[in-house]
N, C-alpha and C positions, 0 to 999 in steps of 0.2 A: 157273451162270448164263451166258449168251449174248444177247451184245449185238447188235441187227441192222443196224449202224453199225458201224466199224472203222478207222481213222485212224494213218497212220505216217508219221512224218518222213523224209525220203528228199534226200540232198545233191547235189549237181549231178556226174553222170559215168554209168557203167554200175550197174545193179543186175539179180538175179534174181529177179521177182516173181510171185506166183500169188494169185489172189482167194481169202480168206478165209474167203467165203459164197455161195449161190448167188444171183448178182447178180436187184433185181429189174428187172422189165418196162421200169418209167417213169423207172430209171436207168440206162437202156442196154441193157437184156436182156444177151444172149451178143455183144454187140460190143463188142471189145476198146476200139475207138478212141472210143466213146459214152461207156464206161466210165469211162476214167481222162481225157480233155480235160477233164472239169469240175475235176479235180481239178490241171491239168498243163496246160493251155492249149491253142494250137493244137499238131495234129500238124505234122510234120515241121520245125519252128522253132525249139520248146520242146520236142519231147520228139520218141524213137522207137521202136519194140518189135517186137521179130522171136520169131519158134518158135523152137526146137532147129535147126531143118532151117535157117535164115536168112533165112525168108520173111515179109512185112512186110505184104502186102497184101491187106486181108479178113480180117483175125486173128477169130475165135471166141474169146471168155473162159470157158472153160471149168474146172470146178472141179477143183483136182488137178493142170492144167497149168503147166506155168512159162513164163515169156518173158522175154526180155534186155528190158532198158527201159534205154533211156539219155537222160537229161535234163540239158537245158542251165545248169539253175539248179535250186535247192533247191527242194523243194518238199512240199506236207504233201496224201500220198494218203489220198481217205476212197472206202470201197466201202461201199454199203446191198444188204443184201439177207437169204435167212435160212441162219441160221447150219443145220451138221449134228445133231441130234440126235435121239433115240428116246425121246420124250414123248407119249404117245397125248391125254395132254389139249393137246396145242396144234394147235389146228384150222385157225389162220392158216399153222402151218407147211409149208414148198414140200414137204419130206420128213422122214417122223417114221423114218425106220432110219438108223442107220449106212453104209447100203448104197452109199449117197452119196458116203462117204469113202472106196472103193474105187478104187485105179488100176492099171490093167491096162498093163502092161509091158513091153514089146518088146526081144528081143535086144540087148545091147550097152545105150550109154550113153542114158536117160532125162532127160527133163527136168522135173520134177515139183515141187508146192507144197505146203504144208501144206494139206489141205481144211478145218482143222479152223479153230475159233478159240482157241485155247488150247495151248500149246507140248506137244509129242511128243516123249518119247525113245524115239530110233531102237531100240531094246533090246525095245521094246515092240513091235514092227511082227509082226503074220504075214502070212506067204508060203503064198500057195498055188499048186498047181503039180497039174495034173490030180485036181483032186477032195483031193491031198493037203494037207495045212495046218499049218506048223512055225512055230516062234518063230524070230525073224529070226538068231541065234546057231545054229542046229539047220540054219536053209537055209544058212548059209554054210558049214557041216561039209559039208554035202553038193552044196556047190559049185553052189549055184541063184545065189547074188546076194552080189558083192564085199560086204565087211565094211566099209569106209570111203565114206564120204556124202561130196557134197563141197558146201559154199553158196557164199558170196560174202564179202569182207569185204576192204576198206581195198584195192578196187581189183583186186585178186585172189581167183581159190580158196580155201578155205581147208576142212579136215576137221572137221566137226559132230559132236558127238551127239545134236541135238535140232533137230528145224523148231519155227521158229516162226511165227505166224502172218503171212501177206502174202511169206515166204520160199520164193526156188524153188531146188530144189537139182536135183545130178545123181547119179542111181546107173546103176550096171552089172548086170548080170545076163547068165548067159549061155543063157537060153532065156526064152521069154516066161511071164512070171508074171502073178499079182494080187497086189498090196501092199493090204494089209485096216489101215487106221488110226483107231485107237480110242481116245478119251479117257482119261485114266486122272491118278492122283495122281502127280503129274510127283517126281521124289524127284533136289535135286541132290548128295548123298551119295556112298559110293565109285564109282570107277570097274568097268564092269563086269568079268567073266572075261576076255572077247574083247580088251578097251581092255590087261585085266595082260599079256596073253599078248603084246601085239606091244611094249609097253612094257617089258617083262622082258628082250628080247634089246635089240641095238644101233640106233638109228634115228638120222637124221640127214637133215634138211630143207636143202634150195638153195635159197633164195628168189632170183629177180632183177626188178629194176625199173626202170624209165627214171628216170635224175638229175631229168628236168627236172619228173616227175609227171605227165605227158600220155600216156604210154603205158602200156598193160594189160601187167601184171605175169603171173609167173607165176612155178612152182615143180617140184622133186620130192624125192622121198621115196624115199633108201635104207637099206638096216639089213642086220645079219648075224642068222644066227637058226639056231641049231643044228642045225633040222628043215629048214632049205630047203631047196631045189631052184634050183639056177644055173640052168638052162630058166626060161621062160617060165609059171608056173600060176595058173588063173585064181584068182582070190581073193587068192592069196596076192603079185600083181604086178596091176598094173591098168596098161589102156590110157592113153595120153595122151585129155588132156579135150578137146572138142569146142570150135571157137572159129568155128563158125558164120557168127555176126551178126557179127561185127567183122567177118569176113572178108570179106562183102556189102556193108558202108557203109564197107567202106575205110579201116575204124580202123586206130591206132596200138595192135600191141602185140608182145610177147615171147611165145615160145613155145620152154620146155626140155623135153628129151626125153632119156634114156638110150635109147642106142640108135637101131632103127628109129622105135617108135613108141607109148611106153612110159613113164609119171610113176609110176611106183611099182616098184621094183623090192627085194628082198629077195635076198639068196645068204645058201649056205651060211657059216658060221664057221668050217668045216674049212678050210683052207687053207696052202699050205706056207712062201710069202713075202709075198705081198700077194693082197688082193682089191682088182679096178680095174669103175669102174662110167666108163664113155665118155660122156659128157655133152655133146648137140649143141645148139648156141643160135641160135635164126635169131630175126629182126626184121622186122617188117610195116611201114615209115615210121617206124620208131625210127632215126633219128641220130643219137642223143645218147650217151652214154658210160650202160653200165648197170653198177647195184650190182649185188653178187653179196652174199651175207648169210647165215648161219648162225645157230642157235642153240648154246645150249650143248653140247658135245660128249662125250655119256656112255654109257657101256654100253660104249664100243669098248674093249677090252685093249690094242689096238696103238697105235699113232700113227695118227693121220690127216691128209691134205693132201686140198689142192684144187693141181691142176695147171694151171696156164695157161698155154699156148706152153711146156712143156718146163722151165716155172719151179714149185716145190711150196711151196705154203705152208702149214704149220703149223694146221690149223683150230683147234689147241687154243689157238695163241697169239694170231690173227687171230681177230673174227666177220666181216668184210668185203672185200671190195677192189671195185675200180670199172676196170671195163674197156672197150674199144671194141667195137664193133659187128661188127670185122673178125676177132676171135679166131678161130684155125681150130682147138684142141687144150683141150678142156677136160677134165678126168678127176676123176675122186674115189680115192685110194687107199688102204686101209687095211692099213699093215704095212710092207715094207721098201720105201720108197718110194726109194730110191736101185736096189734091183737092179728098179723098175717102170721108173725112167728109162735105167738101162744094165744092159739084160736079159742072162744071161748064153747065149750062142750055145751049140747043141747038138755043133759041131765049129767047131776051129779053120779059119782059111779068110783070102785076099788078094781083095778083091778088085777088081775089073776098075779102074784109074785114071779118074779123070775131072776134065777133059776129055785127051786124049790122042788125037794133038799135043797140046802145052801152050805156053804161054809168058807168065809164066813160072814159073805155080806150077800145080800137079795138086793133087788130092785122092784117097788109098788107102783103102779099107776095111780096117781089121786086127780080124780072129775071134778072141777068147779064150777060150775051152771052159772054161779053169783061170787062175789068177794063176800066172805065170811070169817069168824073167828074159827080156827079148825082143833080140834085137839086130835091125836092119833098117837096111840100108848100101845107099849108091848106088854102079854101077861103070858104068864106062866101057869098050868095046868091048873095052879091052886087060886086062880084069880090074881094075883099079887103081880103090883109095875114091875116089870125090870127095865124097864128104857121109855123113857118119853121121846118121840120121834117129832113132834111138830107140838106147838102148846104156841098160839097166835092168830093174826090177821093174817088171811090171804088170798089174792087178785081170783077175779074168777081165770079160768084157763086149765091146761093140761102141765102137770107136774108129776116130775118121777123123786120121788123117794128111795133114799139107798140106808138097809138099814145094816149098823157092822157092827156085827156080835161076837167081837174080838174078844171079850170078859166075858161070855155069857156059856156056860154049860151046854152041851147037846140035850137035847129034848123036845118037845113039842111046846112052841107056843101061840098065843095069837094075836093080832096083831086089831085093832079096834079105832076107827079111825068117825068121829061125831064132827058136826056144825051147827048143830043146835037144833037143823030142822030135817036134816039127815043124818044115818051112820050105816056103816057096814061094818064087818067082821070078816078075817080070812085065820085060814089056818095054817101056821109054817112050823117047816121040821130043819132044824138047824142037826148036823151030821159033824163031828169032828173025827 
């Protein structure tokens, strides 16, 4: 049964929405804004709604479309009009096929609604692609259209298995398709093949959020997975999501990215001391200090951290921390997160002082290849110690040396730094 009426509660901030039926005539036809004001009040006061692209003005309601709507206060949307089905006896109806619930696809990220009235598992969707026509598990083998859906929920993103009705979501595809979606006895029972398959190996969500709740949150998704590929493949790594309409009305929000430009990334599990995923955070008029949040931490064999400034914490012991807007070094690393922080150099090596002149302390680079006993001593023109800097055992890695020549005379010295089966030599001019 299908109701030609349709009614959803909706709370004051961003939502992704797509009409449920094909609106009628005398309640707005195909305009957006005729549409939902009876339901939402004036525009641009109480409510706003932009495409995919961010555009606001002249909207078309269109069946199958999605649009950002953001409203200023709660509000309870009702669309009339008629619903999709394939009934030959209903003669009142706009269209008696399926054919209706048809949406046609374009390259990269979509923005798309349930056409239907009644909730869909994405499991169920065929793709067709030049005359040819696969279940939505068969086009992702064959690398037509990303495996992970994405809606909306508590302000953020978030990964579906099902539209339901008045929801607009977003998929990827990497050539233009038709998405064909068909009624069917919705079953919420095991998860499917494709759901075991990524859940089998290691996954692991970053959610981040503005403290204060005013700003759009956001997320990414990494995991290890025996079959990956550390490149970039489609399907199996998905682009960063589209933010559009904030961008246009100059909202507040978050936007994480591994990488260039990229919210899902997957690597191999091979690997010999750590796997590191580069995680950049930028903010749209967020000033406020953001959580950073984890769920539970499983699948991984190794240890894992989240790195902030050169600092790692423990995801398995943390789910959270709360940082500033300024972070310039955020990582994920899975495995020996001490040789991620002090990598161990391919040749031992000094290098160049800085600043030099000094006064009255420098800073040396020392290269460790291997752990060795190190000795590095300061001499003075006439060969003679004036400072022993290092006399020990130590890890192989990158280490800075700071040397402070608070007692020591201006002059030229140099600085001689042995391991037994290496040394170098620099020369520094201390200025007072």
């Amino acid at each position: 049964m299908a109701a030609h009426t349709i009614t959803k509660q909706y709370g004051g901030g961003w939502h992704l929405i797509g009409p449920p039926v094909i609106p009628w005539a005398d309640v707005g036809g195909d305009v957006l804004v005729d549409n939902f004001a009876e339901s939402f009040g004036q525009w641009g006061s109480n409510w706003v709604a932009y495409d995919a692209t961010g555009t606001y003005d002249g909207l078309s309601l269109n069946l199958g479309q999605g649009y950002y709507v953001a409203l200023a206060d709660s509000a309870i949307l009702s669309q009339s009009g008629d619903p999709v089905i394939a009934d030959p006896d209903c003669n009142n109806c706009a269209d008696n096929n399926f054919s209706s619930a048809d949406i046609d696809l374009d390259k990269g990220w979509n923005l798309i609604a349930n056409p239907l009235v009644n909730k869909v598992s994405k499991e169920t969707f065929l793709i067709e692609n030049n005359g040819d026509t696969l279940l939505f598990d068969d086009a992702i083998d064959e690398g037509w259209i990303a495996p992970t859906i994405y809606g909306w929920f508590e302000n953020s993103y978030e990964s579906i298995e099902r539209l339901l009705p008045f929801g607009g979501y977003f998929v990827n595809t990497s050539r233009s398709l038709k998405l064909l979606i068909r009624p069917h006895l919705y079953d919420d029972g095991e998860l499917t093949r494709k759901a075991q398959d990524v859940i089998a190996g290691s996954t692991l969500e970053l959610r981040a959020r503005d403290i204060s709740g005013d700003g759009i949150g956001d997320f990414v998704l990494v995991g290890l997975l025996d079959n990956a590929n550390d490149d970039f493949v489609y399907g199996e790594d998905e682009y960063d999501l589209p933010r559009s309409a904030y961008s246009s009305m100059g909202g507040e929000f978050i936007d994480l990215k591994i990488g260039a430009d990229i919210m899902k990334d997957m690597k191999s599990s091979e690997y010999e001391d750590y796997q590191v995923w580069n995680v950049s955070i930028a903010s749209e008029k967020v000033d406020n200090d953001i959580e950073l949040s984890w769920g539970n931490v499983t699948g991984f064999e190794d240890a894992i951290y989240l790195v902030v400034n050169g600092e790692a914490i423990d995801m398995n012991e943390e789910s959270s921390i709360t940082i500033s807007t300024d972070i310039d070094e955020v990582a994920i690393v899975a495995g020996d997160v001490d040789m991620y922080l002090n990598p161990v150099p391919d040749a031992f090596g000094l290098s160049a002082a800085y600043p030099n002149p000094f006064n009255p302390t420098t800073n040396l680079g020392l290269a460790l290849n291997e752990d060795a006993v190190v000795n590095m001593s300061v001499f003075n023109i006439r060969g003679q110690v004036v400072d022993v800097l290092i006399d020990g055992s130590m890890k192989a890695g990158y280490h800075n040396v700071i040397w402070n020549a608070g007692g020591i005379s201006s002059g030229m010295y140099f600085v001689k730094v042995e391991t037994g089966t290496n040394s170098a030599i620099q020369k520094l001019m201390l200025l007072k």
